[in-house]
C-alpha positions in Angstrom: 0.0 0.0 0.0 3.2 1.9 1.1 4.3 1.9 -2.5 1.2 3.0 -4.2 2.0 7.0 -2.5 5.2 7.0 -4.6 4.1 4.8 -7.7 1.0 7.0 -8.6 2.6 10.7 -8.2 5.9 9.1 -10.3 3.4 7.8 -13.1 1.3 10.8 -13.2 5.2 12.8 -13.3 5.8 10.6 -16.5 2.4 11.5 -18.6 3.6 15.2 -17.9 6.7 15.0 -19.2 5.1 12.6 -22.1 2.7 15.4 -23.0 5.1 18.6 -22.4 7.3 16.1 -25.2 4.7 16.2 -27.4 3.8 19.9 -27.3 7.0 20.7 -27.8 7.1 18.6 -30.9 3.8 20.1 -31.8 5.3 23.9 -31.5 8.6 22.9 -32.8 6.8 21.7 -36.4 7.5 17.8 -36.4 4.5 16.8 -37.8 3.8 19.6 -40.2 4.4 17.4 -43.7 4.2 13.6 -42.8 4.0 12.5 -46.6 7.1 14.3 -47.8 9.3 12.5 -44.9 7.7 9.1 -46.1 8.8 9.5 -49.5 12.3 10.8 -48.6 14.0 7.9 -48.2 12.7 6.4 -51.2 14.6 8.6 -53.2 18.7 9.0 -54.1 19.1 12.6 -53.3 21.7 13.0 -50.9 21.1 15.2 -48.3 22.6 18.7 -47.1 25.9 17.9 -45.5 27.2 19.0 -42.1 29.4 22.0 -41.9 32.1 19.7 -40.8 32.1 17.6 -43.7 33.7 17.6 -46.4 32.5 16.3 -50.2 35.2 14.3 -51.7 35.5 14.6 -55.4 37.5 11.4 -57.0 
């Protein structure tokens, strides 16, 4: 019984942080164009590289 007093405030802690995740994914634009993502990595473009990177030409 003891254990339920921690359990339930933890669990109800971990839906917060599940939904204050999701808003911020929400705000940040994640889901704004699902179908474009889905075809990307059907196709052969190469994507943008990181400023630390180099493209080798041989």
């Amino acid at each position: 019984m003891e254990s339920l007093y921690l359990l339930i405030p933890l669990s109800a802690l971990i839906v917060l942080g599940i939904i204050a995740v999701f808003r911020w994914a929400l705000n940040r634009g994640q889901f704004e164009d699902l179908e474009r993502e889905g075809e990307r990595i059907l196709t052969d473009e190469p994507g943008p590289l990181d400023a630390g990177q180099a493209r080798r030409e041989d």
